[in-house]
DRENTI-128382 format. One record per residue (C-alpha): residue number from 0; residue in three letters; x, y, z. Coordinates in pm, whole numbers, plus 32768, in hexadecimal, padded with zeros to 4 digits. Layout:
# DRENTI-128382
PT tinu semar    u    v    w
PT  NUM   ALA    X    Y    Z
...
***
This chain:
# DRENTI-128382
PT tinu semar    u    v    w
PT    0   UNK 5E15 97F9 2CA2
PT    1   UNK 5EFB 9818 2B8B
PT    2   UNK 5F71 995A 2BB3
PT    3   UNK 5F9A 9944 2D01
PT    4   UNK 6120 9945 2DE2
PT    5   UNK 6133 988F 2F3A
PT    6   UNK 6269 9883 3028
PT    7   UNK 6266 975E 30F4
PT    8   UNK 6333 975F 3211
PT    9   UNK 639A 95FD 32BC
PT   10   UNK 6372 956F 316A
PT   11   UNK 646A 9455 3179
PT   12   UNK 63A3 935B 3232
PT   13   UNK 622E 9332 32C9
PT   14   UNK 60E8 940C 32A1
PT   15   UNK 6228 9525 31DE
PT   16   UNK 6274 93FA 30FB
PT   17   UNK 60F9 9391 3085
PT   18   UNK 60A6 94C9 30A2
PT   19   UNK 618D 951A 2F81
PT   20   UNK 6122 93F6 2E80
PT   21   UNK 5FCA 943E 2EB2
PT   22   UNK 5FCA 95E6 2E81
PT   23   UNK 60CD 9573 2D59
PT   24   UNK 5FD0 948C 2CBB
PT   25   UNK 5ED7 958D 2CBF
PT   26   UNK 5FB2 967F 2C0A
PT   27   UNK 6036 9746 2D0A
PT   28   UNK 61AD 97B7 2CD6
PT   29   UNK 6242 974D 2E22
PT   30   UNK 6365 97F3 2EFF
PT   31   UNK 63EE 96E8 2FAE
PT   32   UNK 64AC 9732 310C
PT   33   UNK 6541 9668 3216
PT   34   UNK 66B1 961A 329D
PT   35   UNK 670D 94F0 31F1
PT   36   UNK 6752 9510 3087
PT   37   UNK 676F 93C2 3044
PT   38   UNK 6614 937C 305B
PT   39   UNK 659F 94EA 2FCE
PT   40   UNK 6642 94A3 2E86
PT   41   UNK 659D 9325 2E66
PT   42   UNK 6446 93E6 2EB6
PT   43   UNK 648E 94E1 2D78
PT   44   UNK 651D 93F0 2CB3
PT   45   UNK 63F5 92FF 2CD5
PT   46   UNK 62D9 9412 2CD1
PT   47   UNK 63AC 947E 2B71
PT   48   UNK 63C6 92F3 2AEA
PT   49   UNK 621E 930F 2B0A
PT   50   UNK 61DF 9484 2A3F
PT   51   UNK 61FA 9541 2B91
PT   52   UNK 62D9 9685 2BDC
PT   53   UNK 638D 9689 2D11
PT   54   UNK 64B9 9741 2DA0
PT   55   UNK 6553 972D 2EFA
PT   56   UNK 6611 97E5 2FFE
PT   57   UNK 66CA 9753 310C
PT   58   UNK 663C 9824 323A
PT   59   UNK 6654 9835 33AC
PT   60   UNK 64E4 98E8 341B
PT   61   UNK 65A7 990A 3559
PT   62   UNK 666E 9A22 3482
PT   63   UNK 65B7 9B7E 3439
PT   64   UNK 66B8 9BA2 332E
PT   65   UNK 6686 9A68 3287
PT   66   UNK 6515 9A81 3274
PT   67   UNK 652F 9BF4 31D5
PT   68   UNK 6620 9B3F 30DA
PT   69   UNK 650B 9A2A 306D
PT   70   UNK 6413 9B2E 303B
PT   71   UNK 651B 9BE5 2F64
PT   72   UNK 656F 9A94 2EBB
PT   73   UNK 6406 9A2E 2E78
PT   74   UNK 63BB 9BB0 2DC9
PT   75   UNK 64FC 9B6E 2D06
PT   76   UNK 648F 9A09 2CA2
PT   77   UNK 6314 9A64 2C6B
PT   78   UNK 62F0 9BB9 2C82
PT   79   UNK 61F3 9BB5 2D71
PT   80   UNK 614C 9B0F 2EBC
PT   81   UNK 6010 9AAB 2EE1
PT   82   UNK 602C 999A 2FFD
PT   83   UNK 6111 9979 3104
PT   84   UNK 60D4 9831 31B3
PT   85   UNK 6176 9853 3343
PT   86   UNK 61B2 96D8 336A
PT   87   UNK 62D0 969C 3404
PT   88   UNK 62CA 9630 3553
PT   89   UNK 6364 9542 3678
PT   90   UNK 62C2 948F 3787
PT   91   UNK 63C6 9416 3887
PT   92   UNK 6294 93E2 398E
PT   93   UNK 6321 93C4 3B0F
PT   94   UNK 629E 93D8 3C75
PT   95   UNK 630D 9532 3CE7
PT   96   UNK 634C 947A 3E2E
PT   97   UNK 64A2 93F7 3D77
PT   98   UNK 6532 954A 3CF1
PT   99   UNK 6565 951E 3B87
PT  100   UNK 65A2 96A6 3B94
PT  101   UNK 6673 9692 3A14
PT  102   UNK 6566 95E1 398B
PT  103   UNK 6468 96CF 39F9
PT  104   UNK 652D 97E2 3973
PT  105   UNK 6551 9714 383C
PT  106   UNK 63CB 9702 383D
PT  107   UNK 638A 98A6 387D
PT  108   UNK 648B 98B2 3771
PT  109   UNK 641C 97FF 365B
PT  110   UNK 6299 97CD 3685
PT  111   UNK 6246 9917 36D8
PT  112   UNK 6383 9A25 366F
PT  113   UNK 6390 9966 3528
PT  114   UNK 624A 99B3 3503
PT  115   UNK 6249 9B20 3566
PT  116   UNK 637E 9B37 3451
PT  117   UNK 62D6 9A91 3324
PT  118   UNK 61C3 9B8C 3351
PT  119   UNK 629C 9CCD 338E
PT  120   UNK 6358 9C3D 3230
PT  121   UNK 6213 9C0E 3145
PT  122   UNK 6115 9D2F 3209
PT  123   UNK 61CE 9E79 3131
PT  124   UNK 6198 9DC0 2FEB
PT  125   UNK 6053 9D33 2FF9
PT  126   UNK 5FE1 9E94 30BD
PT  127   UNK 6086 9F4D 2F6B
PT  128   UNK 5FB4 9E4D 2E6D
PT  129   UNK 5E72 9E55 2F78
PT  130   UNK 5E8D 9CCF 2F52
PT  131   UNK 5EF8 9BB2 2FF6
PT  132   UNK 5EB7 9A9D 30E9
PT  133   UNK 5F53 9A25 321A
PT  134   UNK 5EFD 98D0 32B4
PT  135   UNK 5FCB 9869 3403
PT  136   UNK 5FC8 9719 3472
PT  137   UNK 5F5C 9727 35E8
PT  138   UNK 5F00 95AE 3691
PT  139   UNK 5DF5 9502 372F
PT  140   UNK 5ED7 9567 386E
PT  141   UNK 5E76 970E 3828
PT  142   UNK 5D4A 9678 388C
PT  143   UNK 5D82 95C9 39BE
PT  144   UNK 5E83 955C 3A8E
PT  145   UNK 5ED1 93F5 3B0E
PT  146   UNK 5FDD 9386 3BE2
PT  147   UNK 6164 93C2 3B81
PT  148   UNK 60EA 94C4 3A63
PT  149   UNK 60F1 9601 3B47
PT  150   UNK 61D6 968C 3A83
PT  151   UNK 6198 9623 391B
PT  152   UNK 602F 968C 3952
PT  153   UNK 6052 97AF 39B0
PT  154   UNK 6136 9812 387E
PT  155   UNK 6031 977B 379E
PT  156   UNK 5F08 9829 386A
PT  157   UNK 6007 9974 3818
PT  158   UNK 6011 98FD 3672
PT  159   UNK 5E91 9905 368C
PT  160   UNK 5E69 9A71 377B
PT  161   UNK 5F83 9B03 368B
PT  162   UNK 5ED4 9A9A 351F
PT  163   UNK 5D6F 9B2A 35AE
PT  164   UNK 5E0D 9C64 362A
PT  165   UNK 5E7B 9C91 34BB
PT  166   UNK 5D60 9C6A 3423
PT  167   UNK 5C79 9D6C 3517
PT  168   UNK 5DA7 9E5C 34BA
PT  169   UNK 5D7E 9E35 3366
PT  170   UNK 5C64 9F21 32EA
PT  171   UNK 5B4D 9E92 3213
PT  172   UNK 5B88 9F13 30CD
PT  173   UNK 5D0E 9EA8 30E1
PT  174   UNK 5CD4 9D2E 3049
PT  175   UNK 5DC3 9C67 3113
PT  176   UNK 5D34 9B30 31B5
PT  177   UNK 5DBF 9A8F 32EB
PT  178   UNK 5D67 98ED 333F
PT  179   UNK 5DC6 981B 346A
PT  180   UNK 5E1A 96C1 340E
PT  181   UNK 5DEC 95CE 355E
PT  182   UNK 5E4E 9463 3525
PT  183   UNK 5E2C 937A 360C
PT  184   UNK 5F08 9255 3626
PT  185   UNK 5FD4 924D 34CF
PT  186   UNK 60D2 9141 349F
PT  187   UNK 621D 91FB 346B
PT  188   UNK 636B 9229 34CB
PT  189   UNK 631E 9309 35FB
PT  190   UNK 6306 91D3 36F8
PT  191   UNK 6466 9185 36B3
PT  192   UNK 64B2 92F8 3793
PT  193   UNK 6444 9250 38B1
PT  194   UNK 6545 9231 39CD
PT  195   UNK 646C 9245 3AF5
PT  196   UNK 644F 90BC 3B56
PT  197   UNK 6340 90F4 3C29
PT  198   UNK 6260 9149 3B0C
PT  199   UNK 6285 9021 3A8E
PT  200   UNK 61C6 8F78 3B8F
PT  201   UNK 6085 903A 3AF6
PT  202   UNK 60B2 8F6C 39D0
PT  203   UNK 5F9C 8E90 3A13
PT  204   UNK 5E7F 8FA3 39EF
PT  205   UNK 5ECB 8F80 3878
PT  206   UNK 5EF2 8E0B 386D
PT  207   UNK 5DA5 8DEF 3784
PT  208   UNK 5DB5 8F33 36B9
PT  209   UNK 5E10 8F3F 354B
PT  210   UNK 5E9F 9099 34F8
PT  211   UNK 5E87 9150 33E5
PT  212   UNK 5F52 9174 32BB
PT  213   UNK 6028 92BB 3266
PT  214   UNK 5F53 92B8 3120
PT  215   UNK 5E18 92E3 31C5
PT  216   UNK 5E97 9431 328D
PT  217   UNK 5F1A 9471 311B
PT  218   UNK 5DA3 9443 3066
PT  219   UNK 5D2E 952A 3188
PT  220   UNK 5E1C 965A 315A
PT  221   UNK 5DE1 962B 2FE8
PT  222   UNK 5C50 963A 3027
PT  223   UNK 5C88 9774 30DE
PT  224   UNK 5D64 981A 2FB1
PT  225   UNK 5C7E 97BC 2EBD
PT  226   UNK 5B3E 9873 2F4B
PT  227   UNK 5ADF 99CC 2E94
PT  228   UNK 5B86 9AF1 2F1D
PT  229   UNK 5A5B 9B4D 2F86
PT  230   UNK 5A59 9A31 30A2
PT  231   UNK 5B2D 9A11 3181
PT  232   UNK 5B3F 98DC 3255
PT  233   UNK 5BCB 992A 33A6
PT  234   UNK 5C0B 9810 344A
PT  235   UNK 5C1A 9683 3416
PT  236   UNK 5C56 9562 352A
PT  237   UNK 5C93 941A 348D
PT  238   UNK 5CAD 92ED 353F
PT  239   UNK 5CA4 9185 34F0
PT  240   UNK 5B4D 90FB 3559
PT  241   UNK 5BE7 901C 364A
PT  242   UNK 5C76 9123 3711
PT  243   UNK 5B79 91AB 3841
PT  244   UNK 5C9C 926A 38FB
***
C-alpha cells in the first residue's frame, strides 16, 4: 500500500473525506480534489500533522479540462497513478412530476460525465504502465429505483454499466482492475441538495434506520485496493444492516 497514488475526487466532505484519512493511514499518497479549498487544504494539512502525504487540487469533475489537469498534477506530485477513486457525486432526489430539469442536468453532469472524465484522464497512463485500478462509486439506487430517484438512479445505474463496460474492454493480460462501490444510506452532506418538498414526506421510511458512516464506505474501497493484483473485486454493496430498501 505504500507505494501506492490515489486521486480522490469529492474529497472535501463525506465517503471523499474518510475515504482520504483512511487510504492515508494505510500509506497511500493521496490526491485530494474537490471545489472548496478551504476544506481540501485542512484534509492535507491534517493527513500531513499524522505522517501522511497528501496534495490537493481544486477541481470541477464537471470540467474535462480540469480533470486532465489533476491527472497531470498528481504525475507531477507523485509521478505516477495507481488509483483513481470516482467519488464525487450529488443527489438532489425529486419527483419528475415537479420538473427539477437543472437539477437533473446537474445530476447527468456530475454523477455520470464526471465519471466518464476521470477515466478518459487516468486510462492513457495506467494503459502505458499496464497498471492501475479504477473504483466508481455507483449507489444502492444503480440497483433499483424507488420513488422521486428516477433520475439519480438512473445516472448511478449508468456509473455501474460504464465501469463494467471498461473492464470487458480491457484485455486480460492488461492489469487494470475496475470495482463498483454501492452504499446504501450514508450520512453525508448530499441530503442538504434536496429541494423537492415532496420528498420529504418519504422521510418516515427511514425513521428507524441508522446509516452508515463515510468511514465504513472508506474501509471498503480500501479492502478492495489492498487485494493482490491478481484479484480483482468487482463489485461491493454496503448497507447498514438496518436498511431492507
Amino acid at each position: 500500500m505504500e507505494s501506492k497514488v490515489a486521486i480522490i475526487t469529492g474529497a472535501s466532505s463525506g465517503i471523499g473525506e474518510a475515504t482520504a484519512r483512511e487510504l492515508a493511514r494505510s500509506g497511500i499518497k493521496v490526491m485530494l480534489a474537490a471545489r472548496r479549498e478551504d476544506r481540501l487544504a485542512l484534509l492535507k494539512k491534517e493527513i500531513e500533522a499524522k505522517g501522511g502525504q497528501a496534495e490537493y487540487r481544486i477541481t470541477d469533475v464537471t470540467s474535462q479540462a480540469d480533470m486532465e489537469s489533476l491527472a497531470q498534477a498528481t504525475l507531477e506530485a507523485y509521478g505516477k497513478i495507481d488509483v483513481l477513486i470516482n467519488n464525487a457525486g450529488i443527489a438532489p432526489v425529486s419527483f419528475l412530476r415537479n420538473r427539477k430539469v437543472d437539477e437533473w442536468d446537474r445530476m447527468i453532469d456530475v454523477n455520470i460525465k464526471g465519471v466518464l472524465y476521470g477515466i478518459a484522464a487516468v486510462l492513457p497512463h495506467m494503459e502505458e504502465r499496464n497498471e492501475g485500478h479504477i473504483i466508481n462509486v455507483s449507489s444502492v439506487a444503480g440497483h433499483q429505483i424507488y420513488p422521486s430517484t428516477a433520475v439519480y438512479s438512473g445516472t448511478k445505474f449508468a456509473v455501474r454499466a460504464i465501469t463494467e463496460g471498461l473492464r470487458k474492454e480491457l484485455r486480460p493480460d492488461q492489469n487494470i482492475r475496475t470495482t463498483i462501490i454501492s452504499p446504501g444510506n450514508v450520512a453525508s452532506e448530499l441530503e442538504q441538495t434536496i429541494t423537492d418538498q415532496d420528498v420529504f414526506s418519504l422521510a418516515s421510511q427511514f425513521a428507524n434506520l441508522t446509516p452508515l458512516k463515510g468511514e465504513d464506505i472508506a474501509a471498503a474501497i480500501r479492502y478492495a485496493i489492498e487485494q493482490s493484483t491478481s484479484v480483482t473485486v468487482k463489485e461491493m454493496i454496503v448497507t447498514p444492516t438496518s436498511q431492507r430498501t
